[in-house]
N, C-alpha and C positions, 0 to 999 in steps of 0.2 A: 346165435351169439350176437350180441348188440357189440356193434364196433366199438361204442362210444368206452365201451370196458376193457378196451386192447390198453395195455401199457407196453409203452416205449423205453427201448433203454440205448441212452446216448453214452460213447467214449468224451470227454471234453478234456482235449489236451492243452496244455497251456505254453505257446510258444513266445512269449513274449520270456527274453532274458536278461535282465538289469544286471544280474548276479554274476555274470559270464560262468555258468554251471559247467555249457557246453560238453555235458553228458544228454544222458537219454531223459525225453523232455516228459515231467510228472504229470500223468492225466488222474481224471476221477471218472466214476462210473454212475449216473445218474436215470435212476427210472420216475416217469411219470407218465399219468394218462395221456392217450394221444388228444381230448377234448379239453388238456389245458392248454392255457395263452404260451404264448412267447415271452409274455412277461413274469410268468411263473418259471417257464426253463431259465431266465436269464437270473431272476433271482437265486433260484436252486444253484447255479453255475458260481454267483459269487460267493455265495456260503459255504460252499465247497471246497473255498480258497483262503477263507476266513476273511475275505475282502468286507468292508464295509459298503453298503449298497447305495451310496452318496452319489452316482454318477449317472450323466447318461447314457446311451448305450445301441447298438443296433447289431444286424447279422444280416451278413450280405455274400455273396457267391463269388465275387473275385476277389481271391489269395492275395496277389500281389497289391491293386488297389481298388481297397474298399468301395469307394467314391466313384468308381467306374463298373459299378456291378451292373448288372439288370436285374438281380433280386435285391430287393431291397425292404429290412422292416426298420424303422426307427422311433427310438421312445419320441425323439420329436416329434413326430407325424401326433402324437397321441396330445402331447402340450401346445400344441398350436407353437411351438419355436419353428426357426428356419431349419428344414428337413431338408434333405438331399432330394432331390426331383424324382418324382417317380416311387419314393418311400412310401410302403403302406406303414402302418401302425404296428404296436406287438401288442397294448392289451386286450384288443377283439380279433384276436390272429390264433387258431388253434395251430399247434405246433404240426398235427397230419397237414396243413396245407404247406408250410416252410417244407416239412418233411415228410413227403409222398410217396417213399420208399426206401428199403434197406440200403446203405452205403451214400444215403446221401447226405453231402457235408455244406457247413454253414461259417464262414469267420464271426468269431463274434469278435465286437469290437467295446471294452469298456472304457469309460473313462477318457475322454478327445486330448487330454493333455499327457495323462502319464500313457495313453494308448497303449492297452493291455490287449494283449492278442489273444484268441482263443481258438481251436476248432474244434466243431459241435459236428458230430458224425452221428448219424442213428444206427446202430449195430444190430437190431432186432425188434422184433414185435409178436408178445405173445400175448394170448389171452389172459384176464385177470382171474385167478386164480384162489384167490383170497381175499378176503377185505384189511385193507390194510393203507396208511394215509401216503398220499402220494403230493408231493413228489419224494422223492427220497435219493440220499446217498447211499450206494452199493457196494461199490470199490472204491480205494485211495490207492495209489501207487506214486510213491516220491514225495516228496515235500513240497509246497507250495511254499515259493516266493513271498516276501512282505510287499505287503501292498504299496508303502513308502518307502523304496528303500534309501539308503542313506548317500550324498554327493560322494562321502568321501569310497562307498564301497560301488558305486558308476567309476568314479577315477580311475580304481583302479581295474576294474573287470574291464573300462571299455580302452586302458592307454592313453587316455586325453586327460589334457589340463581343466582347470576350475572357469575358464575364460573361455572354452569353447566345445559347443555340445551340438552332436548328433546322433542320431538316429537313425537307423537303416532302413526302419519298420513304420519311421513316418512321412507321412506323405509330405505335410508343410517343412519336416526337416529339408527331403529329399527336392522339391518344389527353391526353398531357397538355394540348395545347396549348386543347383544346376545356373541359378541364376547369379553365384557371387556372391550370397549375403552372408554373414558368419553370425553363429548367433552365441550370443556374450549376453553376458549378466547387466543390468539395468546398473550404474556406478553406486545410486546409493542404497542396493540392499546386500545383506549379510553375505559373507560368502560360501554359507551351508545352508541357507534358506531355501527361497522359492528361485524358479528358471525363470525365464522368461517366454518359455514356447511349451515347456510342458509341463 
């Protein structure tokens, strides 16, 4: 059997919560050969979610912070932008080397401002069985989140005012928030438009 015909099938759950759902958090089921890129699981991940694929993006091995992993792939690395140190690439990165065995999981991280959290787990690897286009959706379970969601529907899911925004899940929230700074709306934009940090 030629390895390169194995297909992989990842659980990718989606912990990032604007909505305050604070139910059971909705994953998809995604297979694809293990000889595609990272940049092909990353894009199967956002269509999955109905996201638009506008952002950059990486997948890195510390849960907590990203930025402090030792694995590390970033679309950066690939655009010649500033990459987090250490960052390999995801378009020449087949997904068997990120993923080297059953149970092993990956943050993905989309999107640096609205920071959309993911975890990418490999739940199995079977031979390919048929010919059939990969990568592909398997499973849906739960609804997925909009991709923008709305100031006024953060207000309310997270308890906070229109003048002051944090995030648990981001590191530059968390980074200011340790050092005193609050982070407030720019005075002259809208006040259901854009933030100012995500």
């Amino acid at each position: 059997m030629n390895d390169s015909k194995e297909v992989y099938f990842f659980r990718i759950t989606i912990d990032t919560d604007f909505e305050g759902r604070n139910k059971e958090k909705p994953f998809r089921e995604i297979a694809l050969l293990r000889s595609q890129s990272l940049s092909t699981l990353a894009r199967a991940i956002v269509a999955s979610v109905n996201f638009d694929f506008d952002h950059c993006y990486g997948f890195y091995d510390n849960f907590k912070d990203p930025f402090e992993s030792k694995e590390i792939y970033e679309l950066f690395t690939d655009i010649g932008e500033d990459s987090t140190s250490g960052a390999l690439g995801v378009e020449h990165i087949p997904v068997v080397r990120a993923f080297p065995y059953i149970s092993k999981k990956l943050r993905f991280l989309f999107d640096y401002g609205d920071n959309w959290q993911f975890t990418v787990e490999l739940c199995d690897i079977k031979p390919l069985s048929k010919r059939s286009k990969y990568p592909k959706v398997i499973g849906i379970n739960g609804k997925a989140p909009g991709q923008h969601p709305s100031l006024e529907d953060e207000n309310e899911s997270e308890g906070c005012d229109q003048h002051s925004w944090f995030h648990k899940d981001c590191t530059v929230c968390r980074k200011l928030e340790k050092e005193g700074d609050e982070l407030r709306w720019f005075p002259d934009e809208p006040t259901k438009k854009k933030r100012t940090i995500h």
